[in-house]
N, CA, C and O of each residue as an XYZ file, in Angstrom:
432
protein
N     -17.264      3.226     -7.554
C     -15.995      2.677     -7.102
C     -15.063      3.847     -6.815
O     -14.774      4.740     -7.610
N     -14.603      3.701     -5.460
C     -13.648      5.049     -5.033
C     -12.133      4.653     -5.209
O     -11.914      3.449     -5.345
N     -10.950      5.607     -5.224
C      -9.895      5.686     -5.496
C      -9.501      5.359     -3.976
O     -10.368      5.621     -3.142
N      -8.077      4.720     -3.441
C      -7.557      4.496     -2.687
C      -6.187      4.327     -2.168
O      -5.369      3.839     -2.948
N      -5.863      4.595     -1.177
C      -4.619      4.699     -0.912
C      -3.740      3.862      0.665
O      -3.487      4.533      1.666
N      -3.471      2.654      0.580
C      -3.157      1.939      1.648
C      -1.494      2.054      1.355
O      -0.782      1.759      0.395
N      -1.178      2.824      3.113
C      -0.212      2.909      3.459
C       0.692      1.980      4.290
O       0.008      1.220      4.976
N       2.006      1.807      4.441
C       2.431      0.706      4.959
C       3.818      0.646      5.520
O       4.473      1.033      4.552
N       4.734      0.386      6.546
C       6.237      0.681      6.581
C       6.599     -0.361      5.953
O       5.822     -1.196      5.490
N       8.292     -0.405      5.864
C       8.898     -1.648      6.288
C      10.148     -1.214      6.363
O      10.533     -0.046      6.313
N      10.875     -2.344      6.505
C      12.482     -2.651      7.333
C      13.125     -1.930      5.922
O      13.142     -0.711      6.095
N      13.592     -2.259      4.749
C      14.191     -2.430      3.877
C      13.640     -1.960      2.645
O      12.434     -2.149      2.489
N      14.307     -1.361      1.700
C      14.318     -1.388      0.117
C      13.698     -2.531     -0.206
O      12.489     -2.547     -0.439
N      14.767     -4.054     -0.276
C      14.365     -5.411     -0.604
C      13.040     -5.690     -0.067
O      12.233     -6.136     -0.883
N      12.707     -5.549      0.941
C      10.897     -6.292      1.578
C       9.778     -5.359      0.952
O       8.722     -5.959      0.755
N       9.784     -3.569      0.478
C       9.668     -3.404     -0.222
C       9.028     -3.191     -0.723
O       7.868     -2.835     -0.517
N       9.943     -3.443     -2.047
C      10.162     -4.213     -3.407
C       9.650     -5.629     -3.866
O       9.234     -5.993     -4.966
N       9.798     -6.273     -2.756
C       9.032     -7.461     -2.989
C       7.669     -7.376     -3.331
O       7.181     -7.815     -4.372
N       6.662     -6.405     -1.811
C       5.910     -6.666     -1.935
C       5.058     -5.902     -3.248
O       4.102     -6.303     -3.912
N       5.690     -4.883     -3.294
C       5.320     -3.914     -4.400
C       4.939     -4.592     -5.777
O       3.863     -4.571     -6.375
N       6.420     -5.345     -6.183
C       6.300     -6.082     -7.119
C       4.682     -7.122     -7.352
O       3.910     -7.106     -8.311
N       4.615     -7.945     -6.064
C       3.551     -8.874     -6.177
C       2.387     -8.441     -6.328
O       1.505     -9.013     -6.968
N       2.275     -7.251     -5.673
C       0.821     -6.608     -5.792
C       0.674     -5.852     -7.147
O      -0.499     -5.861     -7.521
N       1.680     -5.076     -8.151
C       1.504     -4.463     -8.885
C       1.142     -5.957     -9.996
O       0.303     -5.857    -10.891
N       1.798     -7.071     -9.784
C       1.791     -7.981    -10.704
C       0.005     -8.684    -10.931
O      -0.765     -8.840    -11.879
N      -0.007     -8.956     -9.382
C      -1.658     -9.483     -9.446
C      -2.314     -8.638     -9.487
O      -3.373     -9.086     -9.047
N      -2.525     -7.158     -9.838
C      -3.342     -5.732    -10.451
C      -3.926     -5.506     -8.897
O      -5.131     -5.270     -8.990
N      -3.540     -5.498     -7.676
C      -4.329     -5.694     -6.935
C      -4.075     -4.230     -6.333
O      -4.798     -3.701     -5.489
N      -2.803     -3.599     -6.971
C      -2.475     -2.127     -6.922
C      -1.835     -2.024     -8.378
O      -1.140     -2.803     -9.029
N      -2.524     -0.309     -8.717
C      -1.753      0.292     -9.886
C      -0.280      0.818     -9.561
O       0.593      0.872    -10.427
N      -0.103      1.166     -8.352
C       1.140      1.677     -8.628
C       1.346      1.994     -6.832
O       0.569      2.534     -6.046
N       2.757      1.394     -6.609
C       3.260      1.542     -5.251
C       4.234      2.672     -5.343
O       5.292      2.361     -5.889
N       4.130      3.908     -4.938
C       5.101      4.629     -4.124
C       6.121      4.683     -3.035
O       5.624      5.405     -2.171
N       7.152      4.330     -2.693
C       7.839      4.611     -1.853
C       8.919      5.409     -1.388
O       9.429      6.157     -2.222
N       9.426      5.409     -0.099
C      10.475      6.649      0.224
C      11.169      5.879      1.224
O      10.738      4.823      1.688
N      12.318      6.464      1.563
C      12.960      6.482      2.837
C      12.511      7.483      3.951
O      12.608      8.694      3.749
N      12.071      7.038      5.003
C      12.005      7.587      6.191
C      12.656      7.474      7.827
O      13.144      6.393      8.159
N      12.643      8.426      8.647
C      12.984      8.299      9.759
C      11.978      7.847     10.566
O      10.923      8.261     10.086
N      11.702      6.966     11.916
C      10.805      6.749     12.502
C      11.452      6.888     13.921
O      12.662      6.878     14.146
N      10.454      7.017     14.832
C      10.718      7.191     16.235
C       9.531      6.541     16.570
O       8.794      6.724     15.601
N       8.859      5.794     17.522
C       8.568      4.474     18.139
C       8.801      4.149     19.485
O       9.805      4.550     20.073
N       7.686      3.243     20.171
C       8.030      2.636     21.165
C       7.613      0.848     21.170
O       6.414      0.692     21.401
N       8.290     -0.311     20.985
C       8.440     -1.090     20.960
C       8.913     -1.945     21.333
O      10.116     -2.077     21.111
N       7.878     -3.389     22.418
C       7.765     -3.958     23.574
C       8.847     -3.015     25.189
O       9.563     -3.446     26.092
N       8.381     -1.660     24.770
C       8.502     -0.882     26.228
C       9.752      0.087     25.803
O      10.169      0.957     26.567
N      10.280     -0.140     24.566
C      11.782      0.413     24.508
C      11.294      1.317     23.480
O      10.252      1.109     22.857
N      12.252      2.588     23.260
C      12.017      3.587     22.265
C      12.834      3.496     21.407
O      14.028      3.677     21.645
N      12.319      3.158     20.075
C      12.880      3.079     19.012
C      13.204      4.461     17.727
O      12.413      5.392     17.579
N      14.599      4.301     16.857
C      14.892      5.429     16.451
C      15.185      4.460     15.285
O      15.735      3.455     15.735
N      15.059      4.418     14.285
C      15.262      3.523     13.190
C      14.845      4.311     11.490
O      14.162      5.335     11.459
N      15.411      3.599     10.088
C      15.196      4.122      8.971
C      14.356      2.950      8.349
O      14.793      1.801      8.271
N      13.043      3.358      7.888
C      12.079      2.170      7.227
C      12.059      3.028      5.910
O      12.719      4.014      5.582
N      10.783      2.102      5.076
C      10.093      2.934      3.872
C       9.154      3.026      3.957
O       8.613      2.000      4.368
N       8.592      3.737      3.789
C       7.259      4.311      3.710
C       6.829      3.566      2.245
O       7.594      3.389      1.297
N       5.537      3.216      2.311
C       5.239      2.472      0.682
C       3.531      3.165      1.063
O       2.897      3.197      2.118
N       3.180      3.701     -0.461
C       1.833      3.793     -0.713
C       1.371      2.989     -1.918
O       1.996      2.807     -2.963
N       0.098      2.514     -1.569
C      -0.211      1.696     -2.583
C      -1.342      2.403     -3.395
O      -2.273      2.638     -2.624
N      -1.564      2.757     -4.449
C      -2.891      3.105     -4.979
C      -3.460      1.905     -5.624
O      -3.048      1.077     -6.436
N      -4.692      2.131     -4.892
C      -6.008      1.105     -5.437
C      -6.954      1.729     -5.561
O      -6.961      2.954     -5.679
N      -8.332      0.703     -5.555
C      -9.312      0.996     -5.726
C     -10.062      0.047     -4.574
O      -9.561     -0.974     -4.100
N     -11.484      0.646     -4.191
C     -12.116      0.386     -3.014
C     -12.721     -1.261     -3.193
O     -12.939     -1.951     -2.198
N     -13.002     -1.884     -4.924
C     -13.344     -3.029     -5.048
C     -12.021     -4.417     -5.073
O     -11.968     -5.463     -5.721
N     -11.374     -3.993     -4.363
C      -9.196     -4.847     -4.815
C      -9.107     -4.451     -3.518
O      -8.679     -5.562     -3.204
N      -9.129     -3.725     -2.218
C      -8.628     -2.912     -1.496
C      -8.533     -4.047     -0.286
O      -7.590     -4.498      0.364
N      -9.830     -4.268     -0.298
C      -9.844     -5.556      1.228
C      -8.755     -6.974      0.594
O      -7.954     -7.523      1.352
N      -8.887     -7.310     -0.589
C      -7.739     -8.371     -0.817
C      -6.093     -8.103     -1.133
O      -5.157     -8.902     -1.097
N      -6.114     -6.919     -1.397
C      -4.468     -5.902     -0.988
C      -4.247     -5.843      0.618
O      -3.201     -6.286      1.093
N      -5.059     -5.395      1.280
C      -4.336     -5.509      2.575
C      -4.649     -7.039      3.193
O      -4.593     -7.232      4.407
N      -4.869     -7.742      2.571
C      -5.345     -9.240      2.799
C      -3.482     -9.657      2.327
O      -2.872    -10.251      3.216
N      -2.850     -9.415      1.287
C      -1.684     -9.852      0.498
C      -0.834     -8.802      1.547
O      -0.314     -9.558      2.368
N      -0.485     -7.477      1.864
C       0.145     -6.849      2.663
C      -0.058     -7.818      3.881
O       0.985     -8.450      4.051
N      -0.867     -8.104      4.638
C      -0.226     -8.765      5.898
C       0.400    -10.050      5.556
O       1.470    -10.477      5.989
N      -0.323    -10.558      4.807
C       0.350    -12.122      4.298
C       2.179    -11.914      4.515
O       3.001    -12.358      5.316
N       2.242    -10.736      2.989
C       3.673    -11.030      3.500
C       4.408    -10.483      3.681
O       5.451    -10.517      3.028
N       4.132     -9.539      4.904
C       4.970     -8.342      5.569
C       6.073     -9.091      6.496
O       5.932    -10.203      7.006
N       6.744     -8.585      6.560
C       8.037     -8.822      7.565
C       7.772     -8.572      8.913
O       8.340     -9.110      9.863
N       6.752     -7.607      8.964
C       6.870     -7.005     10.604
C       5.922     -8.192     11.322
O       5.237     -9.045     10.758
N       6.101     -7.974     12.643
C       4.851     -8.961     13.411
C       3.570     -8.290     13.483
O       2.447     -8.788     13.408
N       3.934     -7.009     13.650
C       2.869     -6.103     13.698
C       2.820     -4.919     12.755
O       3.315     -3.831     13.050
N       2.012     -5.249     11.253
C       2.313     -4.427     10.454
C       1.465     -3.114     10.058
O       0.252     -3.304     10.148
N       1.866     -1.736      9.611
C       0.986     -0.710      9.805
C      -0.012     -0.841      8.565
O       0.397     -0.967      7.410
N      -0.812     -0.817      8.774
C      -1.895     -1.138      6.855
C      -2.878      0.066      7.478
O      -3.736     -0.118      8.341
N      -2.733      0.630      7.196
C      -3.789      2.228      6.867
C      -4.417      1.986      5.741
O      -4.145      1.019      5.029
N      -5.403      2.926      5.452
C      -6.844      3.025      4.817
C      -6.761      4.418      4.687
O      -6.917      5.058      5.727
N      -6.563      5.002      3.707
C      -7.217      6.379      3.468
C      -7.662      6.529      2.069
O      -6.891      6.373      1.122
N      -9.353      6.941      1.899
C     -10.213      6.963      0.901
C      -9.923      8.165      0.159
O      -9.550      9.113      0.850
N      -9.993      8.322     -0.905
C     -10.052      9.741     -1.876
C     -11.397     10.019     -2.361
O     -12.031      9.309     -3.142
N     -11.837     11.279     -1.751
C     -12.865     11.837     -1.656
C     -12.876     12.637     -3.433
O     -13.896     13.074     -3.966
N     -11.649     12.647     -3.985
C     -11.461     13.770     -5.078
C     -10.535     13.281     -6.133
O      -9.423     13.784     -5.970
N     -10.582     12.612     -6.990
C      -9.029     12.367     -7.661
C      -9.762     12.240     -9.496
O     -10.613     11.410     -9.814
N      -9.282     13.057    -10.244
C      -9.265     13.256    -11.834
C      -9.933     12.215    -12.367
O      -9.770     11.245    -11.627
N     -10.650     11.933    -13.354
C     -11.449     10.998    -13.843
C      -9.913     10.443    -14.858
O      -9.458      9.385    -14.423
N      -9.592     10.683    -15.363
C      -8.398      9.777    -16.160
C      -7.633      9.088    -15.526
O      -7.271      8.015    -16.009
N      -7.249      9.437    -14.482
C      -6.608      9.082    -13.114
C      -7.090      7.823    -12.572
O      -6.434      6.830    -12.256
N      -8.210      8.004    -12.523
C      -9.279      6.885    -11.736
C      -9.667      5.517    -13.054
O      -9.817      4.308    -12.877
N      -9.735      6.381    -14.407
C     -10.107      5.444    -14.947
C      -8.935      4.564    -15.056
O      -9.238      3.372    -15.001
N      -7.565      4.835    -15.209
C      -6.316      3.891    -15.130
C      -6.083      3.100    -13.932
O      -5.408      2.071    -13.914
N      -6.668      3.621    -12.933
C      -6.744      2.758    -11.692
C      -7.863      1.914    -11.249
O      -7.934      1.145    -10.290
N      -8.744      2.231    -12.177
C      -9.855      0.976    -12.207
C      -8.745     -0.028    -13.280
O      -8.314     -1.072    -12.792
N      -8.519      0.181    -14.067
C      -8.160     -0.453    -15.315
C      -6.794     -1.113    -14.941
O      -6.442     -2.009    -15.708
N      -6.095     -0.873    -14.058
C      -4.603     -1.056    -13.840
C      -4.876     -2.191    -12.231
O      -4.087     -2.859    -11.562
N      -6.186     -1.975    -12.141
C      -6.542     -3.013    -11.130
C      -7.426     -4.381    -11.299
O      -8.085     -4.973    -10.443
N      -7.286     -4.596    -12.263
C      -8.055     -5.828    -12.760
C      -9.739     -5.343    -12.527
O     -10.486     -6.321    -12.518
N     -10.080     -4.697    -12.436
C     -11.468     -3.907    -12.682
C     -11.969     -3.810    -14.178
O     -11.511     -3.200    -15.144
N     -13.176     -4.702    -14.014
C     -13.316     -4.308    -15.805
C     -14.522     -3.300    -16.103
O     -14.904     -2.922    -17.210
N     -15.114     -2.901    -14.637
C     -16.387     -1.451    -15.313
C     -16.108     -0.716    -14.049
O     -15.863     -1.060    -12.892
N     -16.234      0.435    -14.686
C     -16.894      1.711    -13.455
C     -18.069      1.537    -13.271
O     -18.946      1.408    -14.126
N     -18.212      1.513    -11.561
C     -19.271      2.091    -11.202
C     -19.630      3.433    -10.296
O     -20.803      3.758    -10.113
């Protein structure tokens, strides 16, 4: 079972927060990161200059397809960014809290 990291924008602090909350609640992520960012964009033909958040989610590769299953559910955007990037390398204590913090009950 590999370590994981699904990335994601959104509009607001509040949307979020929301979703952060729901996913950390159903273990389906150990722990969401987020920031404020600047974005630049082009959207239905117009160029966009706008402030989103950046949110990372850490999971694991066996939770991962039903996390971005719950991220589109209930994203705000019409068209929302859900990235996939695998960890080739991450600390065994690390991993074991993120099996464990994901409703995972064995390593494999």
């Amino acid at each position: 079972m590999g370590a994981m990291i699904i990335i994601s924008t959104y509009p607001d602090r509040k949307s979020v927060l929301k979703i952060a909350n729901v996913v950390v609640t159903k273990q389906l992520a150990a722990c969401v990161n987020f920031t404020k960012i600047n974005s630049i964009y082009t959207w239905q033909g117009k160029m966009e200059k706008t402030e989103e958040f950046l949110a990372f989610f850490k999971t694991t590769s066996k939770v991962s397809s039903s996390l971005k299953d719950e991220i589109k559910k209930l994203h705000p955007y019409k068209i929302p960014e859900i990235a996939e990037i695998k960890i080739n390398s991450v600390n065994k204590a690390y991993l074991d809290w993120l099996v464990q913090s994901t409703g995972n009950k064995s390593q494999k």
